[in-house]
CHARMM-style PDB file with segment names, atoms N, HN, CA, C and O in Angstrom:
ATOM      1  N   UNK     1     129.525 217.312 241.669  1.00  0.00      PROA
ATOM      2  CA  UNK     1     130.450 217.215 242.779  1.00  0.00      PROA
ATOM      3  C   UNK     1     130.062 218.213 243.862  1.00  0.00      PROA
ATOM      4  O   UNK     1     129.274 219.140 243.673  1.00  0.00      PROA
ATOM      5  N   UNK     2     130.565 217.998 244.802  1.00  0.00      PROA
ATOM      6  HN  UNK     2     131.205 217.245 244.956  1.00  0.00      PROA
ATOM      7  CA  UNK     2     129.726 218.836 245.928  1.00  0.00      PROA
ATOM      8  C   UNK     2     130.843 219.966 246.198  1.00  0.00      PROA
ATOM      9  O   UNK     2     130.699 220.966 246.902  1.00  0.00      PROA
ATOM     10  N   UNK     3     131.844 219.625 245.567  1.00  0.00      PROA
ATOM     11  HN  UNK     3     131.960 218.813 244.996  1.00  0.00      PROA
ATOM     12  CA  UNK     3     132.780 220.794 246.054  1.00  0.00      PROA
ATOM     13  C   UNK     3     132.352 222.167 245.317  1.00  0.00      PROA
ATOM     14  O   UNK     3     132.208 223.300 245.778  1.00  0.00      PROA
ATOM     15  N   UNK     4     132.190 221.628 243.919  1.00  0.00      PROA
ATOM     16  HN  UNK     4     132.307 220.708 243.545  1.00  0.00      PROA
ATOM     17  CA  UNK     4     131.644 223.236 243.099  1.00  0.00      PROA
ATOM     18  C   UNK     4     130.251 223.684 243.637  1.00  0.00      PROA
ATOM     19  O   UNK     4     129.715 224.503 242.890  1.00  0.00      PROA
ATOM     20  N   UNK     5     129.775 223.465 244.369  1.00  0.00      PROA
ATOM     21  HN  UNK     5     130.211 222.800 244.976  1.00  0.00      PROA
ATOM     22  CA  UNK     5     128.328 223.594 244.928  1.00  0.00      PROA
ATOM     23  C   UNK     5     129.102 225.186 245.569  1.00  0.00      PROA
ATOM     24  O   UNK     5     130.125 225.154 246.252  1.00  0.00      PROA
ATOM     25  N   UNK     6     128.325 226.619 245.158  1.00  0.00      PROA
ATOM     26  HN  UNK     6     127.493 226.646 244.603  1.00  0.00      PROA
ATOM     27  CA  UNK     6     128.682 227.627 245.135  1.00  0.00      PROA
ATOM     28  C   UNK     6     128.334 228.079 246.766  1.00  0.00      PROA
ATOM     29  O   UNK     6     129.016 228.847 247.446  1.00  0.00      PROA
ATOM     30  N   UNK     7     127.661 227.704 246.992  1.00  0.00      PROA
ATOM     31  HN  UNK     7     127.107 227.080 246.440  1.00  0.00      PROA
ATOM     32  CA  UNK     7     127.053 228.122 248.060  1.00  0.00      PROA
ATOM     33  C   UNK     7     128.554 227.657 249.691  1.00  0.00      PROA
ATOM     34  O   UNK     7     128.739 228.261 250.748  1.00  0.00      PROA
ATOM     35  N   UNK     8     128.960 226.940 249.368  1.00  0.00      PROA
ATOM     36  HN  UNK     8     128.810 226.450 248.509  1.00  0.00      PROA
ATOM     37  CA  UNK     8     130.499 226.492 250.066  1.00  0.00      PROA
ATOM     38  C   UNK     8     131.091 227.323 249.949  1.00  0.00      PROA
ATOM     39  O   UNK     8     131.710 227.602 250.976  1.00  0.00      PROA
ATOM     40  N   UNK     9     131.293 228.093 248.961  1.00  0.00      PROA
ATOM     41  HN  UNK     9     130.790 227.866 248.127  1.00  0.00      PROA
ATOM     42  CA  UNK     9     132.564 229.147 249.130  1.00  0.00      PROA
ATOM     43  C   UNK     9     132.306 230.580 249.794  1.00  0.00      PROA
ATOM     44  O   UNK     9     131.199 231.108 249.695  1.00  0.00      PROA
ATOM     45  N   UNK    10     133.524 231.285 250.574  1.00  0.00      PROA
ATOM     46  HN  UNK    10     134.424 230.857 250.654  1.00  0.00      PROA
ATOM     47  CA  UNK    10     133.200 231.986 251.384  1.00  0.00      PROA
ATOM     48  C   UNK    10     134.195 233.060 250.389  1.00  0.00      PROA
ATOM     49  O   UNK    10     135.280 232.722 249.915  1.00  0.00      PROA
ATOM     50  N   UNK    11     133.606 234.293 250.221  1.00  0.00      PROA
ATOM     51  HN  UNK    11     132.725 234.568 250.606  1.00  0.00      PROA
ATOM     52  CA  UNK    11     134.132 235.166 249.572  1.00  0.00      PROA
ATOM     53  C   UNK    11     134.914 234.674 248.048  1.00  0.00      PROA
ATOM     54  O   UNK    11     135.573 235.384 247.288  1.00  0.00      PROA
ATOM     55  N   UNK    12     134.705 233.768 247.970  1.00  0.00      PROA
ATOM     56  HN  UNK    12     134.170 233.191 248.587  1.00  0.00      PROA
ATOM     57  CA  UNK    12     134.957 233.758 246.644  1.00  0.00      PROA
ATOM     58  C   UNK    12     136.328 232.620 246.663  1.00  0.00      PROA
ATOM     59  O   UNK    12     136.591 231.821 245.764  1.00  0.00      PROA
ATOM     60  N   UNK    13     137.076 232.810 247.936  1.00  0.00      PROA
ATOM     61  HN  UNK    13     136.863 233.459 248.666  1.00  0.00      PROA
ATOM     62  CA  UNK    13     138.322 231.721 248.134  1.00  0.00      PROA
ATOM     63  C   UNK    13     138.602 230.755 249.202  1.00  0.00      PROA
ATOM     64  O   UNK    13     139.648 230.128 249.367  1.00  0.00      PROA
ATOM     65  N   UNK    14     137.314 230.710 250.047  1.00  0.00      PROA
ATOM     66  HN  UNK    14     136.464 231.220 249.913  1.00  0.00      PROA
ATOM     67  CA  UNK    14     137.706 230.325 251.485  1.00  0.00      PROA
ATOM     68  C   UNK    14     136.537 229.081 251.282  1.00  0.00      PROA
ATOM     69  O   UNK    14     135.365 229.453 251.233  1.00  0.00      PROA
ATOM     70  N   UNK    15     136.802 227.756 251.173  1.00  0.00      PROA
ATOM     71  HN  UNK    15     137.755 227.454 251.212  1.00  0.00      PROA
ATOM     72  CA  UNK    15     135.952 226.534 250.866  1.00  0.00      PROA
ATOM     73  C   UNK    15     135.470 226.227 252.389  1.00  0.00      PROA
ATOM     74  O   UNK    15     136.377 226.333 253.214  1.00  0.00      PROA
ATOM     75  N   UNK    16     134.135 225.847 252.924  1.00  0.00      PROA
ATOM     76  HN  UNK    16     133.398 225.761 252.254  1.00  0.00      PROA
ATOM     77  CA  UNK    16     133.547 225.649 254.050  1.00  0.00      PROA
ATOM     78  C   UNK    16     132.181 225.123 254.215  1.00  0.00      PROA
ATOM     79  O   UNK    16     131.149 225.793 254.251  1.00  0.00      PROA
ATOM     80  N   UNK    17     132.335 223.412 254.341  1.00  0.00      PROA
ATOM     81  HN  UNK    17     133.174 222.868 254.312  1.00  0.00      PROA
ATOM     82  CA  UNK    17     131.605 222.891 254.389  1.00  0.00      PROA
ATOM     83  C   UNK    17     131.736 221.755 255.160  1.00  0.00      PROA
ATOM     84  O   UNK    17     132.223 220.790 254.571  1.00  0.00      PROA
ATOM     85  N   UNK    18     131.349 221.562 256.651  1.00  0.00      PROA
ATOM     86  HN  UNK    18     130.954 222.345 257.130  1.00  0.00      PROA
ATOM     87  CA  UNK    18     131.611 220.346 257.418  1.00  0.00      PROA
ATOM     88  C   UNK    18     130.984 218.980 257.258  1.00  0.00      PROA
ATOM     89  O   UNK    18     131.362 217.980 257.870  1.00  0.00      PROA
ATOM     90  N   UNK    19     129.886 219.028 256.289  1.00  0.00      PROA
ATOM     91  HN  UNK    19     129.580 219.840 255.792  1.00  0.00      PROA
ATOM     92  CA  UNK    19     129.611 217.829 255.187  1.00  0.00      PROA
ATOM     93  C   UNK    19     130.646 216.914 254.598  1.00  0.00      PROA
ATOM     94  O   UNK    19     130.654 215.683 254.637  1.00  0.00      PROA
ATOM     95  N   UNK    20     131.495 217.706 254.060  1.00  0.00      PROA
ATOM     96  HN  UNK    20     131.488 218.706 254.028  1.00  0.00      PROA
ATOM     97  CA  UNK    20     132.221 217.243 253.115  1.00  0.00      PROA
ATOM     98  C   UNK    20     133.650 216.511 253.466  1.00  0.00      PROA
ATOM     99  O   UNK    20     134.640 217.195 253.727  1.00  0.00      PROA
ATOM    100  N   UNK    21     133.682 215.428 253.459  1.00  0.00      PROA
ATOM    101  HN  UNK    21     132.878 214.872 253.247  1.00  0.00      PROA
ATOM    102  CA  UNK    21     134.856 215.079 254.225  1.00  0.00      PROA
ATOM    103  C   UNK    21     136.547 215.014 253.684  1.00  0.00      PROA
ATOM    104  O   UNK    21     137.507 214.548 254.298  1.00  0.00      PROA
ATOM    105  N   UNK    22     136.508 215.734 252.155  1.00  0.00      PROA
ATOM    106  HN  UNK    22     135.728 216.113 251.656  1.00  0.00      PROA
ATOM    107  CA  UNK    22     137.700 215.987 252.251  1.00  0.00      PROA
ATOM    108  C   UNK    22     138.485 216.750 252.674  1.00  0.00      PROA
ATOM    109  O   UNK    22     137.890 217.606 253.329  1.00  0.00      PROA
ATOM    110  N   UNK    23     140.124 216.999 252.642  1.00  0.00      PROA
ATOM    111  HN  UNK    23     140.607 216.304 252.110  1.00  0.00      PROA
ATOM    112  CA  UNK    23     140.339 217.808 253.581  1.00  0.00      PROA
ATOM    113  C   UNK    23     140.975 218.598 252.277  1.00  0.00      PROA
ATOM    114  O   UNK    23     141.722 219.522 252.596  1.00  0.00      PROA
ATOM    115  N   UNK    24     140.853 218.449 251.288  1.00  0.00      PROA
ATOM    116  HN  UNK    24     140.245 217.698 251.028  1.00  0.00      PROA
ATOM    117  CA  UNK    24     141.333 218.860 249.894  1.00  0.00      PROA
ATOM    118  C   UNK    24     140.153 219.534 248.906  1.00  0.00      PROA
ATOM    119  O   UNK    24     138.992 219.125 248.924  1.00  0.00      PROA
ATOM    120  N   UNK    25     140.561 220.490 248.148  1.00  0.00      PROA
ATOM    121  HN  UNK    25     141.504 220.822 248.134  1.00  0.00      PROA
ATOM    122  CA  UNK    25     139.192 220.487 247.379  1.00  0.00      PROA
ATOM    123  C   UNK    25     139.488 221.404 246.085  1.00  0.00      PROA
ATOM    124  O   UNK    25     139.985 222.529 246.143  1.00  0.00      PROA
ATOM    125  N   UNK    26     139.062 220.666 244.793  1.00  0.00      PROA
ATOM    126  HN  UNK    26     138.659 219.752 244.746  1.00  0.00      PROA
ATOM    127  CA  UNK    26     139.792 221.825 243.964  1.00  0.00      PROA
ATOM    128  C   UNK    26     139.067 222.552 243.761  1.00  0.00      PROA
ATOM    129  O   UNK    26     137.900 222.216 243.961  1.00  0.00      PROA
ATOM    130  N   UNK    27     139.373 224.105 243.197  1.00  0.00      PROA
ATOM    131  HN  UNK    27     140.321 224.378 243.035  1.00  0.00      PROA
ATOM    132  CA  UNK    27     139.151 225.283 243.057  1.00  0.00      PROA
ATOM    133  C   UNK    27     138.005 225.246 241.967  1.00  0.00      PROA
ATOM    134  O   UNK    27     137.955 224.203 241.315  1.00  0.00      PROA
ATOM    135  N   UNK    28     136.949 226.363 241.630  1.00  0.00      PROA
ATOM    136  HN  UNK    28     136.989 227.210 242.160  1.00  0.00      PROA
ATOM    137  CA  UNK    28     136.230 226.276 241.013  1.00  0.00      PROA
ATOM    138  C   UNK    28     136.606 227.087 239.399  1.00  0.00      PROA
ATOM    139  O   UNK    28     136.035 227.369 238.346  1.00  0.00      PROA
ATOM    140  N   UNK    29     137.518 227.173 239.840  1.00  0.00      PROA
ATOM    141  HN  UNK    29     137.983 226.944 240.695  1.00  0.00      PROA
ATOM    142  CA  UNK    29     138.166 227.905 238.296  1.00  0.00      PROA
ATOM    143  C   UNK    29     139.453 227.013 237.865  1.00  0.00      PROA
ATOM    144  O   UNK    29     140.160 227.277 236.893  1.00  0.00      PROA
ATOM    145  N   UNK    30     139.615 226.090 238.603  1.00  0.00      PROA
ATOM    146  HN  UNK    30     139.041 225.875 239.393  1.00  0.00      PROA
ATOM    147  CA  UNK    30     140.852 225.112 238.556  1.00  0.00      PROA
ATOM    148  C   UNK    30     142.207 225.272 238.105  1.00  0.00      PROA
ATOM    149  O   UNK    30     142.933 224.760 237.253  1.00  0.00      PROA
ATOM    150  N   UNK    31     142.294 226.245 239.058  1.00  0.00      PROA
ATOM    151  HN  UNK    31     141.705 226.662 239.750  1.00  0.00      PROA
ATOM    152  CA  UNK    31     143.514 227.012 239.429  1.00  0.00      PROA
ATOM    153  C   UNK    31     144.584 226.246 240.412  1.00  0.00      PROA
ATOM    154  O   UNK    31     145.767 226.583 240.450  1.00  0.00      PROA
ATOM    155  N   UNK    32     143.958 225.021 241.321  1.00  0.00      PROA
ATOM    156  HN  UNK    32     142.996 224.748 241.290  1.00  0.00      PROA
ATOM    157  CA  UNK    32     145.102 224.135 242.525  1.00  0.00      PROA
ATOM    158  C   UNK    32     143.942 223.804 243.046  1.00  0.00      PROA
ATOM    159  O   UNK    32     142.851 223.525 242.549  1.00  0.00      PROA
ATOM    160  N   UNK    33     144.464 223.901 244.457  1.00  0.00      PROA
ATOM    161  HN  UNK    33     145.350 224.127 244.860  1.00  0.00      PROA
ATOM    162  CA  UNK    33     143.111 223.261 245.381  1.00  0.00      PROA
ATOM    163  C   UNK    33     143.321 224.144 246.569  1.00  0.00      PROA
ATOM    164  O   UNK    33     144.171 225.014 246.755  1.00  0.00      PROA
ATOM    165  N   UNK    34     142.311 223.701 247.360  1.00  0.00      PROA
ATOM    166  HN  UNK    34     141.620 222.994 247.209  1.00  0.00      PROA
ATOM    167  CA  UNK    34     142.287 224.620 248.955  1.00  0.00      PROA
ATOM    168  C   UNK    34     142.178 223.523 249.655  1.00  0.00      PROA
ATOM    169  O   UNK    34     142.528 222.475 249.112  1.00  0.00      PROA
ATOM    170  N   UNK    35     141.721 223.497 250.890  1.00  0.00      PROA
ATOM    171  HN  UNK    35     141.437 224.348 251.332  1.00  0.00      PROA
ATOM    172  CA  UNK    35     141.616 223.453 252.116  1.00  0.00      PROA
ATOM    173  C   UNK    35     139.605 223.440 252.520  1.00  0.00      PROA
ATOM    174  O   UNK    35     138.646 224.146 252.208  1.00  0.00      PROA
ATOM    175  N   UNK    36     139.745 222.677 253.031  1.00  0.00      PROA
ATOM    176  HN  UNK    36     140.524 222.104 253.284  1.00  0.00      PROA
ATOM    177  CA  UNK    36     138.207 222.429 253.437  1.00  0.00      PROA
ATOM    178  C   UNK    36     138.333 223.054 254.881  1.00  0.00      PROA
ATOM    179  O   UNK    36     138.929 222.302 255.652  1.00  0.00      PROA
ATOM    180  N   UNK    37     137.896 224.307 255.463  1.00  0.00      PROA
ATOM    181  HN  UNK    37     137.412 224.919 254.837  1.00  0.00      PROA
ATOM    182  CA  UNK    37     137.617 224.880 256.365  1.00  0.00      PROA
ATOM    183  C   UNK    37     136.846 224.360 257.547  1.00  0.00      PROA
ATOM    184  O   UNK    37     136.961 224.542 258.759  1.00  0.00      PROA
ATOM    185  N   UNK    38     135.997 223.633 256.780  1.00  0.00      PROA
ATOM    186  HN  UNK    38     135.904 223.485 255.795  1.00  0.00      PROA
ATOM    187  CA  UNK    38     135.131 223.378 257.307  1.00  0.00      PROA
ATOM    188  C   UNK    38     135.179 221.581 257.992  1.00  0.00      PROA
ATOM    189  O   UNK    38     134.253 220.889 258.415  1.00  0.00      PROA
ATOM    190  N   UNK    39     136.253 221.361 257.894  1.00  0.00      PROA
ATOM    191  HN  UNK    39     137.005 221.923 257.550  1.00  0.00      PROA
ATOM    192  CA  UNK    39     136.960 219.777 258.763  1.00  0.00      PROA
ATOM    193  C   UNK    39     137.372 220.030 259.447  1.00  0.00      PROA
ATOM    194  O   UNK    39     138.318 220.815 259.398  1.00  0.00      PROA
ATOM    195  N   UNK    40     136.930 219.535 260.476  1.00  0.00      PROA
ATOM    196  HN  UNK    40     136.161 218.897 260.516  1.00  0.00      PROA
ATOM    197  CA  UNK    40     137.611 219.913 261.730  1.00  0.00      PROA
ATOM    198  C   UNK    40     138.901 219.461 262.277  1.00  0.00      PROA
ATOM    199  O   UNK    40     139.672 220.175 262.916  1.00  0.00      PROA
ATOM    200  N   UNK    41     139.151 217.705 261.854  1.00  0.00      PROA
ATOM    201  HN  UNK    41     138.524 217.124 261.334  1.00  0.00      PROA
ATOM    202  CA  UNK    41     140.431 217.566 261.481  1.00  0.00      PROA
ATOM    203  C   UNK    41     141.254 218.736 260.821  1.00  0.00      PROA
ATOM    204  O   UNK    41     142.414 218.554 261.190  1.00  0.00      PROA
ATOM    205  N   UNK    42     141.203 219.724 260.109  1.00  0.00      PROA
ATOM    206  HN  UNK    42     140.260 219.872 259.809  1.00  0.00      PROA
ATOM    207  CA  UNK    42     142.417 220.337 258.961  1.00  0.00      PROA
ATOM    208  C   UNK    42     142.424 221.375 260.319  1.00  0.00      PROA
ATOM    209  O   UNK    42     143.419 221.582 261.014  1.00  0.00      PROA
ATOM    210  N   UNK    43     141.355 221.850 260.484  1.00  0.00      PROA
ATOM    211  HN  UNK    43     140.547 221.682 259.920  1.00  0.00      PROA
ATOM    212  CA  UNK    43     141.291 223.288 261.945  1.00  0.00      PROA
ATOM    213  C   UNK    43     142.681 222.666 263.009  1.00  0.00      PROA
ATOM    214  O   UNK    43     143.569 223.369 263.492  1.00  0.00      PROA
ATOM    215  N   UNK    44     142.532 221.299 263.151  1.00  0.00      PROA
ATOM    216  HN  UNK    44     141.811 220.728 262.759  1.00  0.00      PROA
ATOM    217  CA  UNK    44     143.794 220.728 264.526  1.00  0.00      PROA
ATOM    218  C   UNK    44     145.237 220.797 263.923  1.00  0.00      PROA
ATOM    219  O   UNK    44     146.303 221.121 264.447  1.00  0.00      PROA
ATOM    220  N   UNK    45     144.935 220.397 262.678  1.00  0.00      PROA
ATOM    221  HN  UNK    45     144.069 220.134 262.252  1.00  0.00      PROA
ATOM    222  CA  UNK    45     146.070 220.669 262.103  1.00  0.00      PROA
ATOM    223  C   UNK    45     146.718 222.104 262.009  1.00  0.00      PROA
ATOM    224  O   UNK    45     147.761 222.250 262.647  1.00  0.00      PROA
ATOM    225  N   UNK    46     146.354 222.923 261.469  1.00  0.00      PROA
ATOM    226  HN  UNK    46     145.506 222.804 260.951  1.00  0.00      PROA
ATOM    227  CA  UNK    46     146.820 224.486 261.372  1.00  0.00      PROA
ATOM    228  C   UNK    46     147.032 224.616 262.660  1.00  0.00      PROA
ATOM    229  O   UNK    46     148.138 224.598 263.201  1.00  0.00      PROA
ATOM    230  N   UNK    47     145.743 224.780 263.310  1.00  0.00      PROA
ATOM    231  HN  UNK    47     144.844 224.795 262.871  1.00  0.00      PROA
ATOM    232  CA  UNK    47     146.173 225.350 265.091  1.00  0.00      PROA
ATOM    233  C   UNK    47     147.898 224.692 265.530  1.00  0.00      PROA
ATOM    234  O   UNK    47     148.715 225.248 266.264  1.00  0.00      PROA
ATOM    235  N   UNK    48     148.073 223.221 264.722  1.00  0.00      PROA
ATOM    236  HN  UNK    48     147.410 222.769 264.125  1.00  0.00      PROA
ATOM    237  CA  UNK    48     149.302 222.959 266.166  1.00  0.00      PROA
ATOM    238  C   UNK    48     150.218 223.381 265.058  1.00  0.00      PROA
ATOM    239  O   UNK    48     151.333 223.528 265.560  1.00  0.00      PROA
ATOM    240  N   UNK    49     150.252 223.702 263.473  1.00  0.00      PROA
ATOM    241  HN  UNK    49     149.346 223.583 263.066  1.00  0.00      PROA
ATOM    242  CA  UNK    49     151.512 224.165 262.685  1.00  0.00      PROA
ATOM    243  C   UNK    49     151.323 226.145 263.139  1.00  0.00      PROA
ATOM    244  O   UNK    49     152.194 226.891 262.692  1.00  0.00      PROA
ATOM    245  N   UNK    50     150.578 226.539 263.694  1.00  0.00      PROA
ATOM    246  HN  UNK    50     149.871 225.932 264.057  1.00  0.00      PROA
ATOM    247  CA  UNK    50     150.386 227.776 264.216  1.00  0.00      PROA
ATOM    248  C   UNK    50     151.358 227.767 265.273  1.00  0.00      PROA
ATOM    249  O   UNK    50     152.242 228.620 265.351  1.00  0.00      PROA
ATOM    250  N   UNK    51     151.172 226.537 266.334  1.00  0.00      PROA
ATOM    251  HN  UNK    51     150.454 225.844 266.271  1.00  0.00      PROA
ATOM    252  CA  UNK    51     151.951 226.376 267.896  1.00  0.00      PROA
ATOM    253  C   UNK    51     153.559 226.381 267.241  1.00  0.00      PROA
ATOM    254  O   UNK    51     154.572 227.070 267.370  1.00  0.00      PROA
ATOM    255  N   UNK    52     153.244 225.493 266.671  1.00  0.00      PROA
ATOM    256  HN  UNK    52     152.422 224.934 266.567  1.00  0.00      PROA
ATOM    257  CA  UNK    52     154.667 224.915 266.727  1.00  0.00      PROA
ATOM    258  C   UNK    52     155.977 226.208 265.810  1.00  0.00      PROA
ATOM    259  O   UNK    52     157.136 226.447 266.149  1.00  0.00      PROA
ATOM    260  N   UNK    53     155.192 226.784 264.641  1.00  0.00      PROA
ATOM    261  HN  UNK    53     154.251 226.590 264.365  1.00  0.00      PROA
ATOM    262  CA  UNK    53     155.728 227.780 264.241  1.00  0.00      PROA
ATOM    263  C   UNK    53     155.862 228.861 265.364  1.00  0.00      PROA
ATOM    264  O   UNK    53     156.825 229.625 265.425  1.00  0.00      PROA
ATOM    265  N   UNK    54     154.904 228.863 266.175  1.00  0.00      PROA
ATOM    266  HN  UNK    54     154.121 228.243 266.126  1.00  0.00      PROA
ATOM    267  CA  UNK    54     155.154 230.548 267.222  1.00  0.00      PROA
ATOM    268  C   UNK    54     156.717 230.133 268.124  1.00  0.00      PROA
ATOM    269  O   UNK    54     157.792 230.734 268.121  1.00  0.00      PROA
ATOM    270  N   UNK    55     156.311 228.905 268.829  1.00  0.00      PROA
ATOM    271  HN  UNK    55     155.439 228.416 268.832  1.00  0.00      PROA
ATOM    272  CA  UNK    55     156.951 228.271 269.402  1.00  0.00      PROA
ATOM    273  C   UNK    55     158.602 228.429 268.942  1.00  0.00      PROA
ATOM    274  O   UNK    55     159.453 228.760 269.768  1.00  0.00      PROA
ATOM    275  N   UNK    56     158.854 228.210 267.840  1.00  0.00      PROA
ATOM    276  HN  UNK    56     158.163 227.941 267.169  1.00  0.00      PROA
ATOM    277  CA  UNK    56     160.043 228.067 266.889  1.00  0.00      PROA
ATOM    278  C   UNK    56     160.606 229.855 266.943  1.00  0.00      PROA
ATOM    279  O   UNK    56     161.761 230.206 267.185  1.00  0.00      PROA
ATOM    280  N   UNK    57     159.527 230.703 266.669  1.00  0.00      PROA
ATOM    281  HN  UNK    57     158.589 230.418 266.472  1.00  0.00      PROA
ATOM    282  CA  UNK    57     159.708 232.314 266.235  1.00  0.00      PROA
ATOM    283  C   UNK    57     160.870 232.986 267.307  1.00  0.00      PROA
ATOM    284  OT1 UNK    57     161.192 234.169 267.205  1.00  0.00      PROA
TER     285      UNK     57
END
């Protein structure tokens, strides 16, 4: 699977690979899942739950 491919992970918790088109990815100790950093779709997403939370504050 390309997600356990070690070389994707950034410090040990931060998954990043714009290859990979899920926006999901489970953990390599299979602990839950993360977040593919590296989609640029998931980046639009956070940025506008970032807006919309400041927005709200």
């Amino acid at each position: 699977m390309e997600e356990t491919n070690i070389k994707n992970w950034k410090f040990g918790f931060i998954y990043y690979n714009p290859a990979d088109p899920l926006f999901f990815v489970k953990k390599p100790n299979d602990t839950g899942a993360t977040i593919n950093f590296g989609n640029k779709r998931i980046l639009f997403l956070l940025i506008a739950i970032a807006i919309i939370a400041y927005a709200l504050a």
